[in-house]
C-alpha positions in Angstrom: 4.4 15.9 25.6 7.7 17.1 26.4 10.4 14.9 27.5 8.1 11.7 26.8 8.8 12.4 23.0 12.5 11.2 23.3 12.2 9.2 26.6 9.1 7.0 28.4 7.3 8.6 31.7 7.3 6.7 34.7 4.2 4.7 34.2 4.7 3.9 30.4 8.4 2.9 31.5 6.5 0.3 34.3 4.5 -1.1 31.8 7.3 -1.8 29.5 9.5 -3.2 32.6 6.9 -5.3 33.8 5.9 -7.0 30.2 9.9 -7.7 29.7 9.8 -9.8 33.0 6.9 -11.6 32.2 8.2 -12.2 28.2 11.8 -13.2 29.8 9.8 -15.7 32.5 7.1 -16.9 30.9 7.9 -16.6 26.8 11.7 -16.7 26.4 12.0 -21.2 27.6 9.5 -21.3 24.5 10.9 -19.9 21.6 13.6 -22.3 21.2 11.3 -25.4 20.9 9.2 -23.1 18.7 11.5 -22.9 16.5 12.5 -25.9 16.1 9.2 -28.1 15.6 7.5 -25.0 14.4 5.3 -25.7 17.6 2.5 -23.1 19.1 1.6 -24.2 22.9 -1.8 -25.2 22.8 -3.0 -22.9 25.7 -0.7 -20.1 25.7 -3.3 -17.6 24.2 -5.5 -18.7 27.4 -2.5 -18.3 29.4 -1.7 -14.2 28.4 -5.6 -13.8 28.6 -5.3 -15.1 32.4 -2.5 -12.8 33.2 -3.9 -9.8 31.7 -1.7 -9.9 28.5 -4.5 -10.0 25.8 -7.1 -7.0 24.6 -4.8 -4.3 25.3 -6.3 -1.4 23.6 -9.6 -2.7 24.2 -11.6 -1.1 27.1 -12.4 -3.1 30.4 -15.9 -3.5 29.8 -15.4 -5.8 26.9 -12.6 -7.6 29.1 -9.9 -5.7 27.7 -7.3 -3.6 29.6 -8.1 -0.1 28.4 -4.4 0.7 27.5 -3.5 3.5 24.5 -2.1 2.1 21.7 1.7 3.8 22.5 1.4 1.2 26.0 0.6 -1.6 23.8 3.5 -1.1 21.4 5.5 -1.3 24.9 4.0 -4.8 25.2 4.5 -5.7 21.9 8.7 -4.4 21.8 9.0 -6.6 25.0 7.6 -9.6 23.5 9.3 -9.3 20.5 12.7 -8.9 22.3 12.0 -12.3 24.4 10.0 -14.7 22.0 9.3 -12.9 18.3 7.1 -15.5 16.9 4.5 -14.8 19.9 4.6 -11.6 19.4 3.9 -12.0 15.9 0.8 -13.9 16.8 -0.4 -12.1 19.7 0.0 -8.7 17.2 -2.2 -10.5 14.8 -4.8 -11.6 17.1 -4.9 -8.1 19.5 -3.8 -5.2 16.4 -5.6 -7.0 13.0 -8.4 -8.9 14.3 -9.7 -7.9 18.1 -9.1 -4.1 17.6 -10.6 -3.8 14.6 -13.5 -5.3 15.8 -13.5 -3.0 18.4 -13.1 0.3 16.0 -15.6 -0.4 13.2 -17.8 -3.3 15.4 -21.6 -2.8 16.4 -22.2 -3.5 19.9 -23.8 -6.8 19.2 -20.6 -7.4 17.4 -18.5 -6.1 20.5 -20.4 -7.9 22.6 -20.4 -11.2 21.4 -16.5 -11.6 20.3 -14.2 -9.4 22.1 -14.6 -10.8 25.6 -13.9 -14.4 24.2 -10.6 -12.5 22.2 -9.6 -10.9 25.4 -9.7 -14.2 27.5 -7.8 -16.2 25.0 -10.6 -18.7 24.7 -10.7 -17.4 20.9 -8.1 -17.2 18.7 -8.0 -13.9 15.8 -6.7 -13.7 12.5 -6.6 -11.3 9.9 -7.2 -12.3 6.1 -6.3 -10.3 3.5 -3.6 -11.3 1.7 -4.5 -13.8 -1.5 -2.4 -16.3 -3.5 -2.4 -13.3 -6.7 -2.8 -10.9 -4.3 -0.1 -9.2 -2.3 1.2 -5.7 -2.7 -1.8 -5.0 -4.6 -4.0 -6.2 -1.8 -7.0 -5.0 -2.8 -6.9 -4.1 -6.7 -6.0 -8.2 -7.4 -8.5 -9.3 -4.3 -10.3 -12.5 -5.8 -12.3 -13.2 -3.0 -16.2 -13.1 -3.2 -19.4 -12.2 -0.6 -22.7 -12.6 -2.1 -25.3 -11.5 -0.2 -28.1 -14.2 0.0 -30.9 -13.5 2.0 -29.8 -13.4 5.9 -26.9 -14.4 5.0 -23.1 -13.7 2.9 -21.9 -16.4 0.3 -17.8 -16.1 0.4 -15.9 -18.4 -2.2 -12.0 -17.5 -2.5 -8.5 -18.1 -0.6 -6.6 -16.5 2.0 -3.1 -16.9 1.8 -0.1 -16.4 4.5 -2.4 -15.5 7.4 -1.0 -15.3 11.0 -2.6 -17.8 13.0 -4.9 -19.8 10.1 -4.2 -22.8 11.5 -5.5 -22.0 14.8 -7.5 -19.5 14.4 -11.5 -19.4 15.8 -12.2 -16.0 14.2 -11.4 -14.3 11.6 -11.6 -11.0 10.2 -11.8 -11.4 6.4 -11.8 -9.1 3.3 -14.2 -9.9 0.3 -15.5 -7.9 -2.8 -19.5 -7.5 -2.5 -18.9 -5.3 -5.9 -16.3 -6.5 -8.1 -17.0 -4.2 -10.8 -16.3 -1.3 -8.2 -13.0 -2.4 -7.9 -11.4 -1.4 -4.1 -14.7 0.4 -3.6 -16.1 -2.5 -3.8 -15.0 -4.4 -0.7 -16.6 -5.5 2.4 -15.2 -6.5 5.5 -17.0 -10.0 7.4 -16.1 -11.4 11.0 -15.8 -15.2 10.0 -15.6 -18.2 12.7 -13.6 -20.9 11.6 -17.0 -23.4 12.2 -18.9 -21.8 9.7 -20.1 -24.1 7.0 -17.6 -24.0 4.1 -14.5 -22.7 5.9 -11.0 -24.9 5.7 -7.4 -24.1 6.9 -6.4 -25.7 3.6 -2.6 -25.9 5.1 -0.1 -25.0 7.5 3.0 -22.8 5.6 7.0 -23.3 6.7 8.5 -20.5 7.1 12.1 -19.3 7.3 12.0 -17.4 10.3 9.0 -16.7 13.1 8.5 -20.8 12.5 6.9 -20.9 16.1 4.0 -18.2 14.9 1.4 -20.7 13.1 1.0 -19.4 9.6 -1.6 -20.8 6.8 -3.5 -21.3 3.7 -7.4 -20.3 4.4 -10.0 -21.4 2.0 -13.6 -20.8 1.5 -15.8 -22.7 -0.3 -19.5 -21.4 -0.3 -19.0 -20.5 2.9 -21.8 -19.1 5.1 -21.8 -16.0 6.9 -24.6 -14.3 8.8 -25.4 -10.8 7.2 -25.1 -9.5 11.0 -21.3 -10.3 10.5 -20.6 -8.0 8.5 -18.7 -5.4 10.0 -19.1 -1.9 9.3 -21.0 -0.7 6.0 -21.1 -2.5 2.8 -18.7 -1.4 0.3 -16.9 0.0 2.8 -14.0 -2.3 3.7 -11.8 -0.2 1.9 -12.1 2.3 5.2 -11.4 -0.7 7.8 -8.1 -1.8 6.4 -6.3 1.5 5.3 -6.9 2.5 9.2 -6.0 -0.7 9.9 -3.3 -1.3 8.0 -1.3 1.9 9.2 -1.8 1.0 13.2 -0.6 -2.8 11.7 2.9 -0.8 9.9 3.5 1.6 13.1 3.3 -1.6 15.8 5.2 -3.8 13.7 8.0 -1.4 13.8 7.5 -2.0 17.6 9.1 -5.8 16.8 11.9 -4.9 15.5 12.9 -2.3 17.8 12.3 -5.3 20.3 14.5 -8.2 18.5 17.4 -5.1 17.3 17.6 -4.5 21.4 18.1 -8.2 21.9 21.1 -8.4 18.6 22.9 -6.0 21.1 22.5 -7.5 24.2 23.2 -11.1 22.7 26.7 -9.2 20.7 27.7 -7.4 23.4 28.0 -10.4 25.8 29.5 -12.3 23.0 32.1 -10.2 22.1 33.2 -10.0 25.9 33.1 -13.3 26.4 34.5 -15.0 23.2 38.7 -14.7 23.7 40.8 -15.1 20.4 44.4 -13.7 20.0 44.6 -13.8 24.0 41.9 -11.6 24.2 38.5 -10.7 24.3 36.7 -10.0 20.4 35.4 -6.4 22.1 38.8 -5.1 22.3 39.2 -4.8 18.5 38.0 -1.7 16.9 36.2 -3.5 14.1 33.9 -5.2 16.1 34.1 -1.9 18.5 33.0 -0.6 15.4 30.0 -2.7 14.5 28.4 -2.5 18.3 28.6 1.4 18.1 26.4 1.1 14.7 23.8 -1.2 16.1 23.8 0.9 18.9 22.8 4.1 16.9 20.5 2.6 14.8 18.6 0.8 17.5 18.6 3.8 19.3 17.4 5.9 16.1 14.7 2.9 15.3 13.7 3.5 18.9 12.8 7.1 19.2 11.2 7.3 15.3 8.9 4.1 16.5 7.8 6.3 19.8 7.1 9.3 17.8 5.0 7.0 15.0 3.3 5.5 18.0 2.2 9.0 19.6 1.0 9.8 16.1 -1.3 6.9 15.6 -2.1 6.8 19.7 -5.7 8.5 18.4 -6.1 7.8 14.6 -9.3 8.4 14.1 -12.3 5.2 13.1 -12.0 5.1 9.7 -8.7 7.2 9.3 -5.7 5.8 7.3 -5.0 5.5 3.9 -3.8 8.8 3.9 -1.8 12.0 4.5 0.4 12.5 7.3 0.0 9.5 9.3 0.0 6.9 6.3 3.1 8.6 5.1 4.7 8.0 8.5 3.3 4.6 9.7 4.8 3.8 5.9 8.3 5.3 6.7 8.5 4.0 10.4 8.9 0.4 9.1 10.9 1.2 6.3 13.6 2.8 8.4 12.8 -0.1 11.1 13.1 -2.7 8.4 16.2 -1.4 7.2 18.1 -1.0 10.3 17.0 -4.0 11.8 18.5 -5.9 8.9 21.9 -4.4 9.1 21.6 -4.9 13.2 21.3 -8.6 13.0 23.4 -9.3 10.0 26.1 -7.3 12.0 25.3 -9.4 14.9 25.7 -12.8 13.3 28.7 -11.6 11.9 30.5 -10.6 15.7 29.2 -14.2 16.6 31.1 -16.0 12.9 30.9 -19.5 13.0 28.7 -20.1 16.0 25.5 -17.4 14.9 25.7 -19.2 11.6 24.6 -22.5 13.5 20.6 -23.0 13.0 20.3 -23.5 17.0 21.9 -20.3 17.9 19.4 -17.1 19.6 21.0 -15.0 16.8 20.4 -17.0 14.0 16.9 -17.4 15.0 16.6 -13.6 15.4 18.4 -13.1 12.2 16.5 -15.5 10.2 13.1 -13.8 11.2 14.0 -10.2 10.4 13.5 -10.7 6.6 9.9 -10.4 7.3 10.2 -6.8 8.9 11.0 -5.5 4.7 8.1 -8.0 3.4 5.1 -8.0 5.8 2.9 -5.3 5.8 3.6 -4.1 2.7 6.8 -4.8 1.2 10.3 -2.0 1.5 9.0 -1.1 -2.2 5.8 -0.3 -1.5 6.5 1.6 1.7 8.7 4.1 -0.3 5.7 4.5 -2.8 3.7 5.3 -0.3 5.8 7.9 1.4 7.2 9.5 -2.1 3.3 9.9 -2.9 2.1 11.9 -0.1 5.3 14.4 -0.5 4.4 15.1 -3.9 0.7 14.9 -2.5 2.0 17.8 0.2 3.7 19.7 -2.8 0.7 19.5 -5.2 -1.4 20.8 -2.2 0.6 23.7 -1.0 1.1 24.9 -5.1 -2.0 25.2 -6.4 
């Protein structure tokens, strides 16, 4: 790969130009309003689907655009640099729900959602996450699918899902054998007007407020057995794979909203004049812009790298070895750093970044997420200790 390990070719370096001018033009007017009202534009998924910006990794003849997943992370770093919360979304409907479709769907499957995903005509979700169930995902999962005849009976709650509240489809987790524990679950693609579905409510969050987050609940709800997606028992497969993709394109966002801490810092502390002078001629808040600086720059070339590495995981990959250990450790680090970026940030703007309707509060407000979603700083350190000892254990005995 040569150079394109520490630096973008020419057409990955297009794509990424050309997603920043449409996140700046098109995105950036938004996310203050989103913010404030905790308001998602009614027709801005139709909007990205008509300019192209939806189904990126999915191929063209689904209505996708047939990029790699290292373009799409482009996509999603420029979002996330202009208007977080729709990245956020956008993530959640493309990565979680439209991709994996794409990787463990049948054709019929294929067929019959992605093109409506693609368009923006349907919204996606992803529900995994429970009330009693968070780090321990899938051990704790309460959730139920009983197979009845033609169809699945699923009775349980979703909780903190991306895009509940306005969500057509959704791809949802659900044990078909309790007693087998995580071998036991099963992965269903559920539309939100199937009988005995409800967005039970809408959840206010700290930061991303403009991303539409919710309770889902389902109450002898219906599902065709044709919805299932992949093999029975076999859902365990679908989210490990998807789950590390989800960890190595989050880490995408922060290097997007650390890039935009900079920018917003650097212009502050040239422009904002105490003593007689600009706040960038004093070595400590020299000193702070040279250490966002490095660790964006550091956050940017490990994300690339985790990206390349996850560009061709295979269907059903995941869950283990080299590339869970990394997706793992990519948004740890990214996590980390980002935290330190925009607390340093806030700090070079003092009493004006701690105001709610400053850009830098906002950003600073929504990084918390980066060391919670996806598996929280804690268990991303498990994970990567384990497969070290894992690599040890293998190469000694």
């Amino acid at each position: 790969m040569g150079a394109r390990d520490f630096d973008l070719n020419t057409e990955d370096r297009l794509i990424l130009e050309e997603a920043e001018r449409f996140a700046r033009e098109k995105l950036h007017p938004l996310s203050q309003r989103m913010d404030d009202e905790e308001w998602w534009p009614e027709d801005l998924f139709q909007m990205l689907g008509r300019h192209g910006q939806l189904g990126l990794t999915i191929p063209t003849q689904y209505g996708g655009q047939g990029m790699g997943l290292f373009q799409a992370g482009l996509v999603g770093q420029a979002y996330s640099k202009w208007n977080h919360a729709v990245a956020l979304s956008v993530g959640a409907h493309d990565n979680l729900c439209a991709n994996n479709i794409y990787r463990n769907g049948n054709e019929e499957q294929r067929k019959k959602y992605l093109p409506g995903l693609n368009s923006g005509e349907l919204v996606g979700a992803l529900g995994l996450t429970e009330p009693g169930a968070g780090s321990d995902a899938l051990g704790s999962m309460a959730t139920t699918a009983v197979r009845d005849g033609d169809t699945y009976i699923l009775n349980g709650s979703k909780m903190f899902i991306t895009n509940g509240p306005i969500a057509d489809v959704v791809l949802v987790y659900a044990k078909t054998n309790p007693e087998a524990g995580a071998h036991g679950i099963s992965a269903f693609i559920v539309e939100s007007g199937f009988p005995g579905y409800e967005v039970a409510q809408k959840l206010t969050k700290m930061g991303y407020r403009g991303s539409q987050t919710g309770e889902i609940v389902f109450d002898n709800c219906v599902v065709p057995a044709e919805n299932l997606l992949g093999e029975e028992n076999r859902g365990v497969a679908v989210t490990m794979s998807g789950l590390d993709i989800e960890r190595v394109y989050l880490a995408t966002g922060a290097v997007g909203i650390a890039e935009r801490c900079l920018e917003l810092s650097v212009d502050y502390a040239n422009n904002r004049v105490q003593f007689g002078r600009p706040i960038a001629d004093f070595q400590m808040i020299q000193a702070k812009l040279a250490d966002m600086y490095t660790s964006l720059e550091a956050m940017r070339t490990f994300t690339y790298r985790a990206l390349m590495a996850a560009q061709d995981l295979e269907i059903g990959g995941g869950g283990r070895g080299e590339i869970h250990k990394l997706a793992a450790a990519v948004v740890l680090f990214g996590g980390d750093q980002l935290s330190k970026i925009a607390a340093d940030g806030l700090q070079i703007f003092g009493g004006s970044g701690y105001m709610w309707e400053s850009e830098i509060n906002r950003l600073y407000r929504s990084t918390k997420l980066y060391e919670i979603g996806a598996g929280t700083q804690e268990v991303r350190r498990i994970i990567v200790s384990e497969e070290l000892n894992n690599e040890w254990r293998r190469a000694n005995t």
